[in-house]
C-alpha positions in Angstrom: 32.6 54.7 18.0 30.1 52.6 20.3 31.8 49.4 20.7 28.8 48.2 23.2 26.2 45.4 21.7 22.7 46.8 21.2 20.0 44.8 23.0 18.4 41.9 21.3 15.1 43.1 19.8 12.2 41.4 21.4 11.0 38.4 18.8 7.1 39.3 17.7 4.3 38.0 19.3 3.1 36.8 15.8 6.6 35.1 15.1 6.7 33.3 18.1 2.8 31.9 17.3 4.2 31.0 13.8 6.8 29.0 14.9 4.4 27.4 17.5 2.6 26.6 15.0 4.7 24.9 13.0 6.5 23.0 15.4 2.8 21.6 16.4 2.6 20.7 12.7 5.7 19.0 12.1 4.7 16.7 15.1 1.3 16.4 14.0 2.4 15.4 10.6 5.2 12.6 12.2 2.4 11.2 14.4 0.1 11.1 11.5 2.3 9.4 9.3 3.5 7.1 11.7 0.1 6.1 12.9 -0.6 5.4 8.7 2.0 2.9 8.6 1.1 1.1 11.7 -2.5 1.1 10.5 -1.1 -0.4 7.1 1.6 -3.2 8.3 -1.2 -4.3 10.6 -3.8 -4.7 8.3 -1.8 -6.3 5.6 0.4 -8.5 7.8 -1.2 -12.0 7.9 -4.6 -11.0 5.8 -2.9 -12.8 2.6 -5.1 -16.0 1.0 -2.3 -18.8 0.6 -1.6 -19.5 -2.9 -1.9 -23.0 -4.3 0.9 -25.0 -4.0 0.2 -26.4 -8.0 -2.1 -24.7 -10.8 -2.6 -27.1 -13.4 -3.2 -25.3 -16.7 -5.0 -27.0 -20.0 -2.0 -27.9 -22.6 -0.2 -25.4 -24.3 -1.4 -22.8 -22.1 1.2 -20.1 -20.8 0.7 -18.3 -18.0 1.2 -14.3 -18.0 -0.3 -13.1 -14.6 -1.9 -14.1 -11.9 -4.7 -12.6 -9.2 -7.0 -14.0 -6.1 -10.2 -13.2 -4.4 -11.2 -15.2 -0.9 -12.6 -18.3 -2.6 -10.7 -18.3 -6.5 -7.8 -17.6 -8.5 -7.4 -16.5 -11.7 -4.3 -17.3 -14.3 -4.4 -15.3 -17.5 -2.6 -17.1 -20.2 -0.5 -16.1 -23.2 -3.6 -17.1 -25.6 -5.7 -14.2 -23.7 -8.0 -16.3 -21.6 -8.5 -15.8 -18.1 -8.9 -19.4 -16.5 -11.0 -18.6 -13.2 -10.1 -21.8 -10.2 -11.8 -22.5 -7.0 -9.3 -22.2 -4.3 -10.6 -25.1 -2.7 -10.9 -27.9 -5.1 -8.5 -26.3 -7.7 -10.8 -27.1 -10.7 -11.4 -24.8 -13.7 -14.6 -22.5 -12.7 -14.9 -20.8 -16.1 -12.6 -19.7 -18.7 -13.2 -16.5 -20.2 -12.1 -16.0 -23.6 -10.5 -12.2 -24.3 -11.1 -10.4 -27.5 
């Protein structure tokens, strides 16, 4: 019995490119997604219209959702209209009756 270790076989040229290469990737990819999120939280951070402080509706209208663009808002209401407001003045735009 040969109770001496064998020498350590040299690691593959190819293995050791492989593992290069995924080691580059898995940095690659944590940049990547760490520059997305930047990209996001700074795009999105103040960008926001400011809602109204008050929507009047008509009477007996419910509202059900709500949605904005840069100079109206919209209220959709139980009865299915959409009531379209300018963001400025607050009046009723248009009201769009839904089928």
């Amino acid at each position: 019995m040969n109770d001496t270790p064998e020498p350590p076989l040299p690691e593959p040229a190819n293995l050791k490119f492989l593992r290069l290469l995924v080691t580059t990737l898995t940095a690659t990819m944590i940049v990547g997604l760490l520059i997305i999120i930047t990209l996001i939280v700074i795009r999105y951070r103040d960008r926001s219209a400011p809602l109204p402080d008050a929507i009047t509706l008509p009477d007996g209208a419910t509202a059900t959702a709500f949605t904005q663009g840069a100079d109206w808002y919209a209220v959709v209401t139980a009865d299915n209209r959409i009531l379209i407001f300018d963001r400025s003045t607050g009046a009723l735009r248009k009201s769009i009756a839904l089928d």
